[in-house]
Structures are given as structure tokens and as C-alpha cells.
N, CA, C and O atoms as CSV, one atom per row, in Angstrom:
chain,resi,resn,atom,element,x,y,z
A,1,UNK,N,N,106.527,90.254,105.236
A,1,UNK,CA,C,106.641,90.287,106.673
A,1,UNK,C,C,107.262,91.605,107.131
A,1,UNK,O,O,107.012,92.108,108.227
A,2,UNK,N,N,108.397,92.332,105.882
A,2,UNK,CA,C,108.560,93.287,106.816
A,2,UNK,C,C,107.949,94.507,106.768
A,2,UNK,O,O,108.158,95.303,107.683
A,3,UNK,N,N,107.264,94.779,105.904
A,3,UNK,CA,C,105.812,95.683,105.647
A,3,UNK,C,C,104.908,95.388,106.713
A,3,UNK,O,O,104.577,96.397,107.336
A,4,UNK,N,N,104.515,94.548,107.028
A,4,UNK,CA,C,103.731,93.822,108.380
A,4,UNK,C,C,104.678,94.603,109.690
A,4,UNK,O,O,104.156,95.581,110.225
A,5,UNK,N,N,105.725,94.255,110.055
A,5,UNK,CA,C,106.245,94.854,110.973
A,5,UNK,C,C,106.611,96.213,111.206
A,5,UNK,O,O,106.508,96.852,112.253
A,6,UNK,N,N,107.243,96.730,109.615
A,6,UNK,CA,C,106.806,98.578,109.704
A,6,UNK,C,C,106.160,98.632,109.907
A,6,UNK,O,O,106.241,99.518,110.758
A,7,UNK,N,N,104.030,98.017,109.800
A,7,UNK,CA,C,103.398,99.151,110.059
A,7,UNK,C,C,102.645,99.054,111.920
A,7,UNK,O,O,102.113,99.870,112.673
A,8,UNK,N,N,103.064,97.334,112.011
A,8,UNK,CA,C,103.148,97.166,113.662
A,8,UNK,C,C,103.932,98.501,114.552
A,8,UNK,O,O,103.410,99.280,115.349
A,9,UNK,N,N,104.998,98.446,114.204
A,9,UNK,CA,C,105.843,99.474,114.727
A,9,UNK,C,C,105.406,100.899,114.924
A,9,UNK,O,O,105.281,101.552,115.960
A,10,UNK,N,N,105.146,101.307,113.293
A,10,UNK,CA,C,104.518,102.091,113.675
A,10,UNK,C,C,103.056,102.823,114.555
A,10,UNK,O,O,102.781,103.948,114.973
A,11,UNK,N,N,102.344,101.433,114.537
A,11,UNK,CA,C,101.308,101.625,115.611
A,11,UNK,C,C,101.241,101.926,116.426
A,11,UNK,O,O,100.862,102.999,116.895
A,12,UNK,N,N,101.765,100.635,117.019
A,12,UNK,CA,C,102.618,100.365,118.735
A,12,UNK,C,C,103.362,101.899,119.082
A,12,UNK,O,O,103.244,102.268,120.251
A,13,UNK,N,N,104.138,102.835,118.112
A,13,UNK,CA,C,105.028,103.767,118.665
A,13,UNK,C,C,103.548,104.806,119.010
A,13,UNK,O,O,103.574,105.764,119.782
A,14,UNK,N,N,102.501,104.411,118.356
A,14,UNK,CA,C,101.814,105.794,118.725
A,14,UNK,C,C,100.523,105.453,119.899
A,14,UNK,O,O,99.603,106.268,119.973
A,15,UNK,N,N,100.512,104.009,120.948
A,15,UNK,CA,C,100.383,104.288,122.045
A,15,UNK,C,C,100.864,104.060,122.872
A,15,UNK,O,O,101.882,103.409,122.639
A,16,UNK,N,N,100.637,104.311,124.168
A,16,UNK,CA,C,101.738,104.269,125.135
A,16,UNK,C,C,101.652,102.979,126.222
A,16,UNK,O,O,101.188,103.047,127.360
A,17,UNK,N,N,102.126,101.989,125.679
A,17,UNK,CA,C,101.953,100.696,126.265
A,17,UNK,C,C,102.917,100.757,127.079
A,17,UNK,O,O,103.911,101.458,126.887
A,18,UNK,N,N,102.649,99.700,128.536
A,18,UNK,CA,C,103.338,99.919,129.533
A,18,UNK,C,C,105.151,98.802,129.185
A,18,UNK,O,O,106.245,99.119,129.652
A,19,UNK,N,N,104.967,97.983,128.584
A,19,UNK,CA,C,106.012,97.505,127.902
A,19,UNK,C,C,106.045,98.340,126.289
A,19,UNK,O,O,105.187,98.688,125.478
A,20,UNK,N,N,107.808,98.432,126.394
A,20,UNK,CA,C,108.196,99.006,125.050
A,20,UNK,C,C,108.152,97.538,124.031
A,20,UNK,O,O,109.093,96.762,123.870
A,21,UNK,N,N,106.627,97.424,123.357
A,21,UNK,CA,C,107.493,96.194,122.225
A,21,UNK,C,C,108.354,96.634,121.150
A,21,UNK,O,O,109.341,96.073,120.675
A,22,UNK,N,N,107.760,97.839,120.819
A,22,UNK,CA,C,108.644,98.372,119.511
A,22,UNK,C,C,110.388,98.067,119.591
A,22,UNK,O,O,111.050,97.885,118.569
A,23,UNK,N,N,111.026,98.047,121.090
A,23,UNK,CA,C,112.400,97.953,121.207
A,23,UNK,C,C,112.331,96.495,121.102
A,23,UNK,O,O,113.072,95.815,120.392
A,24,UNK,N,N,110.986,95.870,122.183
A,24,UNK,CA,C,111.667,94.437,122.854
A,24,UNK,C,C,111.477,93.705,121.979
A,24,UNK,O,O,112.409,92.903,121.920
A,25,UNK,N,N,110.256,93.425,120.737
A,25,UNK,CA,C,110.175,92.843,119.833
A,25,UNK,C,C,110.459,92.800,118.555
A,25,UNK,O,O,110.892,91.871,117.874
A,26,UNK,N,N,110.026,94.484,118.127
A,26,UNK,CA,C,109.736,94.444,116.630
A,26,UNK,C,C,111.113,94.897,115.699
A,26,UNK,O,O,111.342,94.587,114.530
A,27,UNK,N,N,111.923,95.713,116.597
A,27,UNK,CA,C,112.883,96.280,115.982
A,27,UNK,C,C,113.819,95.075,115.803
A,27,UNK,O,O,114.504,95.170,114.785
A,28,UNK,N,N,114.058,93.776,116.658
A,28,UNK,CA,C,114.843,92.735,116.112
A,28,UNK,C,C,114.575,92.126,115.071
A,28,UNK,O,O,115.382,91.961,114.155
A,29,UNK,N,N,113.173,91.634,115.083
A,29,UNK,CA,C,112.588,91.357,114.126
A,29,UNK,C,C,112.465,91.685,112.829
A,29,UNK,O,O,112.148,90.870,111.963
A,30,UNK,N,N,112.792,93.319,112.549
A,30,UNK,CA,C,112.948,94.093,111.548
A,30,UNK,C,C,114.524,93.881,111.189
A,30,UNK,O,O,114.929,93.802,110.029
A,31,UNK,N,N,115.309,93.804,112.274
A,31,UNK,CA,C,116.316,93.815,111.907
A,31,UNK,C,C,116.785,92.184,111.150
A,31,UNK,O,O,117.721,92.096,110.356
A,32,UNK,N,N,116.030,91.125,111.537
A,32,UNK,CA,C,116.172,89.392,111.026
A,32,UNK,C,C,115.676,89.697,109.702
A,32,UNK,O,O,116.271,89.482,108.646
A,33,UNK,N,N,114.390,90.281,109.870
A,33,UNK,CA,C,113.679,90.057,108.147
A,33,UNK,C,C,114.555,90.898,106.689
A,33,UNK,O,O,114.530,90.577,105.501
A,34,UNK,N,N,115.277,92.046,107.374
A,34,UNK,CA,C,115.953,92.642,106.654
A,34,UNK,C,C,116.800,91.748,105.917
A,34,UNK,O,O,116.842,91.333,104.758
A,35,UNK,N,N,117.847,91.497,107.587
A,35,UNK,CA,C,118.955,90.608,106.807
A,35,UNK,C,C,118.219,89.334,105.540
A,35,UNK,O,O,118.773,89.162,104.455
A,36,UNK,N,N,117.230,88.740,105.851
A,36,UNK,CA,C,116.675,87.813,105.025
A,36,UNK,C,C,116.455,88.218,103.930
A,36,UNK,O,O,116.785,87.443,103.032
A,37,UNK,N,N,115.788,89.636,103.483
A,37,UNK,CA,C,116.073,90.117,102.186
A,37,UNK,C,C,117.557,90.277,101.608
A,37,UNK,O,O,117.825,89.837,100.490
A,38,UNK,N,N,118.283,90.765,102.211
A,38,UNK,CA,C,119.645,91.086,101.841
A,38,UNK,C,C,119.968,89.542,101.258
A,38,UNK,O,O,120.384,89.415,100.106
A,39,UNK,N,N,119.787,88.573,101.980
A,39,UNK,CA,C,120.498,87.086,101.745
A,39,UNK,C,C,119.903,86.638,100.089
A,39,UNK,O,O,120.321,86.309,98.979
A,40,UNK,N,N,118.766,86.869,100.771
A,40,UNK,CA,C,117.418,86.120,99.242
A,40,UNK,C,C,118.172,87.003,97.915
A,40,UNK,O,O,118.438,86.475,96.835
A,41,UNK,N,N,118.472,88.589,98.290
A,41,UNK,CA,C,118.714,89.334,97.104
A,41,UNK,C,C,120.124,88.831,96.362
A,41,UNK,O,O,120.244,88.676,95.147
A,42,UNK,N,N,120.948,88.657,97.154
A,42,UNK,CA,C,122.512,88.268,97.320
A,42,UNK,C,C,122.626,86.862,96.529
A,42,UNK,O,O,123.376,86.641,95.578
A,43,UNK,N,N,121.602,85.843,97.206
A,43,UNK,CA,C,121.247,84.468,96.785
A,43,UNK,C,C,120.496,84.262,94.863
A,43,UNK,O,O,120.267,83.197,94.290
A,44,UNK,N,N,120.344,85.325,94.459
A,44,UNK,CA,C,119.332,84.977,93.679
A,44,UNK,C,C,119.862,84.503,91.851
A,44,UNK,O,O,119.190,84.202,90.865
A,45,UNK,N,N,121.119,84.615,92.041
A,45,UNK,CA,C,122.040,83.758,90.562
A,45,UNK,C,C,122.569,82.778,91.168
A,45,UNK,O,O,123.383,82.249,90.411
A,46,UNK,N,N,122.516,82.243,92.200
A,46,UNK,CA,C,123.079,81.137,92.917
A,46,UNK,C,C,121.900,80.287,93.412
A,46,UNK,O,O,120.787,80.580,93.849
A,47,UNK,N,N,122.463,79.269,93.214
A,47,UNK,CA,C,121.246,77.791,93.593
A,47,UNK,C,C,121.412,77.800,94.984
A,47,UNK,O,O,122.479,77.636,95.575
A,48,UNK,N,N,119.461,78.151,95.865
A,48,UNK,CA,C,119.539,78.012,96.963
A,48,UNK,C,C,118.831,76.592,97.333
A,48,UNK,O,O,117.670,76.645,97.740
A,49,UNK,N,N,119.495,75.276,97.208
A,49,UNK,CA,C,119.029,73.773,97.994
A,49,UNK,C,C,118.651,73.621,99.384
A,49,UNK,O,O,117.552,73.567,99.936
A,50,UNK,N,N,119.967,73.558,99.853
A,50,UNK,CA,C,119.706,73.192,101.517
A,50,UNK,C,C,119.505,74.299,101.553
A,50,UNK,O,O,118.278,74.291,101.656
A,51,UNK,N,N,119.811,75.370,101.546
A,51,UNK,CA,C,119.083,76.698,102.055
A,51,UNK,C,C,117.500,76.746,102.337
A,51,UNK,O,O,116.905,76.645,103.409
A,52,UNK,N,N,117.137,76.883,101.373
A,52,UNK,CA,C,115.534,76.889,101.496
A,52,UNK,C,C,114.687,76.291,102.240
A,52,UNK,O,O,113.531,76.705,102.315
A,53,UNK,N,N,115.043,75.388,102.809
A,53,UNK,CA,C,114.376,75.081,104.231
A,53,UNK,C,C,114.557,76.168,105.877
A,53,UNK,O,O,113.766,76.517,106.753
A,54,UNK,N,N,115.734,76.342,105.670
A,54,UNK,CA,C,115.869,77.487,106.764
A,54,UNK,C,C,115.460,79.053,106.513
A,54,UNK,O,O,115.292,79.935,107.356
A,55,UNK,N,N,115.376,79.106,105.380
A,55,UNK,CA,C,114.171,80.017,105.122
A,55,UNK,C,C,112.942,80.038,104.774
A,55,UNK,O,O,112.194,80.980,104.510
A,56,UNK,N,N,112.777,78.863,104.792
A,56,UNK,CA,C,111.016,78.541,105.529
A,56,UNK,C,C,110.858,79.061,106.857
A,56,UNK,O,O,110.139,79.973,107.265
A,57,UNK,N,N,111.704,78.274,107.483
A,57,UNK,CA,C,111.412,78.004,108.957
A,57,UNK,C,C,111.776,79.466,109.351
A,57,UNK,O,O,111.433,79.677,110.515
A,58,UNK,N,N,112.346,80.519,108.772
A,58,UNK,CA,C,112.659,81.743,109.276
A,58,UNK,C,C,111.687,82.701,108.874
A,58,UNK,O,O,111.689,83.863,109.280
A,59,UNK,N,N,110.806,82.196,108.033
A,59,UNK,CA,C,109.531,82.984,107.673
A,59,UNK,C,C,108.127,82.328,108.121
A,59,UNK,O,O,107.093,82.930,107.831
A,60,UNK,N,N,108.071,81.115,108.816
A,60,UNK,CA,C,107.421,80.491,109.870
A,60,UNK,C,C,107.498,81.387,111.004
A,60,UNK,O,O,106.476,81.891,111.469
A,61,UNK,N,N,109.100,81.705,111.659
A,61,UNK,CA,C,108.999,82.376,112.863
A,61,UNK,C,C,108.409,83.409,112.750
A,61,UNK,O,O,107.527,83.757,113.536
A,62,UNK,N,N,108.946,84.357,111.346
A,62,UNK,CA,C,108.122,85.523,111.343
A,62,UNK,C,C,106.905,85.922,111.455
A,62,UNK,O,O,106.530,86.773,112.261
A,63,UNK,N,N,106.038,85.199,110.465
A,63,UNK,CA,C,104.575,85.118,110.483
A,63,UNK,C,C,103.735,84.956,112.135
A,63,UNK,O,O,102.693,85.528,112.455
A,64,UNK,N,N,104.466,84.114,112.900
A,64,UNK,CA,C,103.932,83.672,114.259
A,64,UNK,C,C,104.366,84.712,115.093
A,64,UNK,O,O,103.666,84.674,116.105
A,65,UNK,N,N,105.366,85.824,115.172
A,65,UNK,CA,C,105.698,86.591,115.438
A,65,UNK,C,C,104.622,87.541,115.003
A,65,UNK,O,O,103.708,87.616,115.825
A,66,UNK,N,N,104.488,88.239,114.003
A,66,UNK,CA,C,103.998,89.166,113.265
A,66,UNK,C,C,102.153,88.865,114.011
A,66,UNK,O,O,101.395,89.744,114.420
A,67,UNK,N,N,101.911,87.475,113.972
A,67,UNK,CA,C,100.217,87.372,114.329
A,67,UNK,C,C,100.098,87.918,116.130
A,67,UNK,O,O,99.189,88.664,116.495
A,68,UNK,N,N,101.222,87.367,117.132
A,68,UNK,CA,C,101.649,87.285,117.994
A,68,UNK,C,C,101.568,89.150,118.254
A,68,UNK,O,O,100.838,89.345,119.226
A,69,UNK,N,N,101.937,90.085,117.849
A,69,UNK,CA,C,102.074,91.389,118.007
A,69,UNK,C,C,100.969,91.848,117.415
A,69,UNK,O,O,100.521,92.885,117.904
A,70,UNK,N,N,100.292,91.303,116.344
A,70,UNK,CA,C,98.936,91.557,115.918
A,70,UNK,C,C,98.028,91.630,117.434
A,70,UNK,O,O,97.225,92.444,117.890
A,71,UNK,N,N,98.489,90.608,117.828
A,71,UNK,CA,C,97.195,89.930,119.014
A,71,UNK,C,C,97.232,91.361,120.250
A,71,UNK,O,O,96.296,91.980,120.756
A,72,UNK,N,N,98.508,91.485,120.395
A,72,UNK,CA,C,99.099,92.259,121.206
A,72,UNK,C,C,99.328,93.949,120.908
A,72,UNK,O,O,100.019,94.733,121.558
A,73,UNK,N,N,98.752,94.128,120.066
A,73,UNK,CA,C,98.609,95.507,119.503
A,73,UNK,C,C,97.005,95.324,119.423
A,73,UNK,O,O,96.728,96.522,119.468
A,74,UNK,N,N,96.114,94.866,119.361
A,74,UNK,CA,C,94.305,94.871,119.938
A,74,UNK,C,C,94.568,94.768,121.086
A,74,UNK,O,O,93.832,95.541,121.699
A,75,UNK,N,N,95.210,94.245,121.744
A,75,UNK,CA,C,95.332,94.064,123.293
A,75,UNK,C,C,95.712,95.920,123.926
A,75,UNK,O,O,95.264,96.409,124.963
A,76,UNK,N,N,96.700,96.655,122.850
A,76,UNK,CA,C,97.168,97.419,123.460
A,76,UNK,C,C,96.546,99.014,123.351
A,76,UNK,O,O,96.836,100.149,123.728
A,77,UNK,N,N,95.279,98.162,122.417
A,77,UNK,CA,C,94.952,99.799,121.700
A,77,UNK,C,C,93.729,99.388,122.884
A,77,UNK,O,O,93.679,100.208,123.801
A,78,UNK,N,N,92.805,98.310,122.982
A,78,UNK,CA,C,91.716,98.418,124.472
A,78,UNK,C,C,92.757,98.910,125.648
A,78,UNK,O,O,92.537,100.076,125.978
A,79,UNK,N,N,93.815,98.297,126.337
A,79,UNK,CA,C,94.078,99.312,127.350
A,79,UNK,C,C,94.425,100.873,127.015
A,79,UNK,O,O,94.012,101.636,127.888
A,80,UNK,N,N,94.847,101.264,126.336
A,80,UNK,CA,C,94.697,102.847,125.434
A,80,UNK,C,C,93.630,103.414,126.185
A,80,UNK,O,O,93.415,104.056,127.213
A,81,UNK,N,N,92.915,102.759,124.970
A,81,UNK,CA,C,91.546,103.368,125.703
A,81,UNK,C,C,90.649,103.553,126.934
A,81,UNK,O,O,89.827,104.392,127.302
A,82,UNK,N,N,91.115,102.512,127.368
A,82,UNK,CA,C,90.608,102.761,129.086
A,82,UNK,C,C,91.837,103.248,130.348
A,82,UNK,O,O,91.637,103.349,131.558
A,83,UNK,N,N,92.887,103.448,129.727
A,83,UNK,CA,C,93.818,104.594,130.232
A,83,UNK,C,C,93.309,106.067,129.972
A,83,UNK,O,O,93.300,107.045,130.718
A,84,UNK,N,N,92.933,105.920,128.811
A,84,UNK,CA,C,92.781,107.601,128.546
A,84,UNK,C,C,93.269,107.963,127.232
A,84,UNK,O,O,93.783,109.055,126.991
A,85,UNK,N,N,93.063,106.800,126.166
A,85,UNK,CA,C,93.828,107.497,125.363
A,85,UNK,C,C,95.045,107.337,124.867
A,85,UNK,O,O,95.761,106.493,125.406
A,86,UNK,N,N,95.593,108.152,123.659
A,86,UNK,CA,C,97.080,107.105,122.712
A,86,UNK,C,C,97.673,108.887,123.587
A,86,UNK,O,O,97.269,109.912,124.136
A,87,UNK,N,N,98.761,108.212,123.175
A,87,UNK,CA,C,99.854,109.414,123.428
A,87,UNK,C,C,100.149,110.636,123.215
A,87,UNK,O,O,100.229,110.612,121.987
A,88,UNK,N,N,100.356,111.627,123.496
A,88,UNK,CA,C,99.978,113.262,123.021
A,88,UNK,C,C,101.246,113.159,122.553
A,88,UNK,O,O,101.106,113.266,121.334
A,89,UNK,N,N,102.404,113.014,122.785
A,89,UNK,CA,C,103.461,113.423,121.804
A,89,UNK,C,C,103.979,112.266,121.643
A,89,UNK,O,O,103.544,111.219,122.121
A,90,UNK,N,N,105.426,112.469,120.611
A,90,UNK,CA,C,105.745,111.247,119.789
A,90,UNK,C,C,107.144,111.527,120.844
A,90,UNK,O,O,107.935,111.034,120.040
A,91,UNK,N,N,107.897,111.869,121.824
A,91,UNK,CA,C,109.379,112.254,122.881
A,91,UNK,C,C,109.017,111.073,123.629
A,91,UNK,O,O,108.163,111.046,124.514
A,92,UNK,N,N,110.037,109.637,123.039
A,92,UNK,CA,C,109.950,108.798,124.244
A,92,UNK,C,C,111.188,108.383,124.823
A,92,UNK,O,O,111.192,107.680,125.833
């Protein structure tokens, strides 16, 4: 998921959509999935029981998230194009 969202991010930064998702969505998101590696890595000589359900459900959100900005990054590259085009510079 968070390979999925680097390369969202990086998309999204290179057109110029009239909402910033890269701030409003993806960068939190990057910042949840991180911590979730850190935990899983931290977790991994220790028995995770009750845990493992809330990291289902936290890689549920992600995925629906991740399809959700999928949808919305085709959405953002057709208005692109009938604006005029992705962004001439990367100064936002």
C-alpha cells in the first residue's frame, strides 16, 4: 500500500488539480501506512493475537483509500487535459 501511495503522490504532484490531494489525502495516509510498517517491523518476535484484526481493518482502509485516489487521479488527469495540460513546473 505504501508503494501504491508513493507512486499516487507522485502523479497527482505532477498535475495541477484544483484540490491539493497530495496534502489532503495522501501524505496522511503515507504517514498511517508508515507507522504500520514500523509496528509490523517492531511486532515481529512478539505474538501479534488481538492485534491482527486491527491490522486488517487498517489495511482494508488503505486499499479503499488507495482505489478511491486511483478513481480520482483518472478523474484528474481528463480534467488536465481539457484545462490544457499537466503543469510546467514542479514550485507549488
Amino acid at each position: 500500500m505504501r508503494e501504491s501511495l508513493e507512486r499516487l503522490k507522485g502523479e497527482l504532484d505532477h498535475l495541477s488539480p484544483k484540490t491539493n490531494w497530495t496534502k489532503l489525502r495522501v501524505d496522511p495516509l503515507l504517514v498511517h501506512a508508515r507507522r504500520l510498517e514500523q509496528l509490523l517491523d517492531s511486532a515481529k518476535s512478539t505474538r501479534l493475537t488481538k492485534g491482527v484484526t486491527m491490522f486488517h481493518s487498517d489495511l482494508v482502509y488503505l486499499q479503499e483509500n488507495v482505489r478511491a485516489l486511483e478513481r480520482i487521479l483518472k478523474s484528474e488527469r481528463i480534467s488536465a487535459r481539457s484545462r490544457g495540460g499537466f503543469k510546467k513546473d514542479d514550485s507549488r
